[in-house]
N, C-alpha and C positions, 0 to 999 in steps of 0.2 A: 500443553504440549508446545512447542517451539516450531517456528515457522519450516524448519527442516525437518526431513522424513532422517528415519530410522534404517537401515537395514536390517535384514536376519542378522542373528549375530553367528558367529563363527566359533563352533565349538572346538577347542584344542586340547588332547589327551594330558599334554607332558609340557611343560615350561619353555623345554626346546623347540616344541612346535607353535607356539605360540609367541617366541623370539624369531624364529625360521618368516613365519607369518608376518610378523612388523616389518622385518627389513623387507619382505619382498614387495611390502605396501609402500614402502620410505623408497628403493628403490624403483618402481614404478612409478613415483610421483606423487603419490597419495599424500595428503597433505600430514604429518603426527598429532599438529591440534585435531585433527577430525577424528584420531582413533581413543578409541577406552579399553582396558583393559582388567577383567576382574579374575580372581583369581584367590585361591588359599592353598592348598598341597603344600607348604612346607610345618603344619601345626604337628606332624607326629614324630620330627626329629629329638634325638634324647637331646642335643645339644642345644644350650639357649638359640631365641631368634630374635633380633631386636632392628627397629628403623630407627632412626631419627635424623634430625636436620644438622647441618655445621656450615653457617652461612646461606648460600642458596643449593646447596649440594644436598643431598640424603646419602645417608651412610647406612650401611647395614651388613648383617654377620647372621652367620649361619647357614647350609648347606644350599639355601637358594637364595640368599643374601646378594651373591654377585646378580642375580639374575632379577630381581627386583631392584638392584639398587643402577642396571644397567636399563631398566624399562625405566621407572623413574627420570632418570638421565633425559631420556627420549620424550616421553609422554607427560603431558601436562597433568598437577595438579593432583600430587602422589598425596594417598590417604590410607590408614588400616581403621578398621571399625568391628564392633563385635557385632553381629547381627544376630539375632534369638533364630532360631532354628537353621541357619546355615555355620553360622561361628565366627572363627575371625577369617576376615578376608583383605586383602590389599586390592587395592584399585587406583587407576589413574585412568584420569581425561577429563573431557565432560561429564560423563556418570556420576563426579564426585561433586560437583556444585547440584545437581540432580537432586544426589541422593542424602545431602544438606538441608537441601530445600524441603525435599519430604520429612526430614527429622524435625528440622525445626518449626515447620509450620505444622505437623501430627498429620498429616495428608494421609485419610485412608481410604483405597481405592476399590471398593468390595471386598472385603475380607484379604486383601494380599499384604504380604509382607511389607519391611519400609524399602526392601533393593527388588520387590516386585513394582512395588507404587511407582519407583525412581524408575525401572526398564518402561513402562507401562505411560508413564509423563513422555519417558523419550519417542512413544511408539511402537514400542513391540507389541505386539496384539499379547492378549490377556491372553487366548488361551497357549500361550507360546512362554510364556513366565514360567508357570510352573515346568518345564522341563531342564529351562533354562536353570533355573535354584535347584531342580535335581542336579543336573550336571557338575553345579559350585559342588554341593555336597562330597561327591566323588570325587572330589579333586582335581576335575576338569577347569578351561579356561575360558572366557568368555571375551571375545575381540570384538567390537563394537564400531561399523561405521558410522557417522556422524554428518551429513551433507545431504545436498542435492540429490536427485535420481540419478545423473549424471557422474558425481561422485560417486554412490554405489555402486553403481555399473563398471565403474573402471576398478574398483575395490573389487569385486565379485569376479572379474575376469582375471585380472592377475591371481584372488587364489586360486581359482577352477584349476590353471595352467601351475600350480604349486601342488603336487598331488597328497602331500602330506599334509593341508589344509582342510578338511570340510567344512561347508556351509550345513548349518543344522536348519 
């Protein structure tokens, strides 16, 4: 685990709230390197969906294309990965050197998955994972503080005061 705590992560139903949720952390000050961002819900469009890179940019297409390709934009360190019982997921922030680190080094943390190992390195208490991976399943979004106590605390107040946010 790294010298910094974790917060709860912040569970977001819809893409739009979890876009709603960044800016209100970017606007309060919250730093964007501190935030993660995990996420799948666009896997059952009939129309392709594809990332990729063109220079330092990501480019992407498909019905939330704009919407990963504008969190990318913001958030460090944009990755998609297939993950065995969750699927594919994109992600950005810190989580994604995390969850590198867990692949490539086979890091297994009691029976939990490779993006439970990676919450679980960051600090999310173990029994708080698996709700978490339910959540991805469902299409849900996972926004991830990354700092100080200090930092979460100022993180945690601005969503309380953002009512379309909850902390799980």
């Amino acid at each position: 685990m790294n010298d910094h705590t974790l917060s709860p992560c912040f569970v977001d139903d819809t893409h739009d709230e979890a876009e709603r949720a960044i800016q209100t952390l970017n606007r309060g000050g919250v730093a964007m390197s501190a935030l993660s961002l995990i996420g799948k819900g666009y896997h059952s469009e009939e129309q392709p969906t594809g990332f990729y890179t063109l220079g330092d940019k990501v480019k992407a297409w498909g019905a939330q294309g704009a919407f990963w390709g504008g969190i990318w934009g913001l958030l460090l360190a944009p990755a998609v990965f297939f993950l065995p019982g969750v699927g594919v997921v994109a992600l950005a922030g810190p989580v994604v050197m995390t969850l590198v680190g867990v692949l490539e080094g086979a890091v297994v943390l009691g029976g939990l998955s490779a993006l439970g190992a990676a919450l679980s390195e960051l600090g999310v208490p173990k029994d708080q994972v698996l709700k978490y991976e339910t959540a991805l399943k469902v299409d849900k979004y996972l926004l991830l503080v990354h700092g100080s106590a200090q930092v979460q605390a100022q993180a945690r107040d601005l969503l309380q005061q953002a009512p379309q946010v909850q902390a799980a």
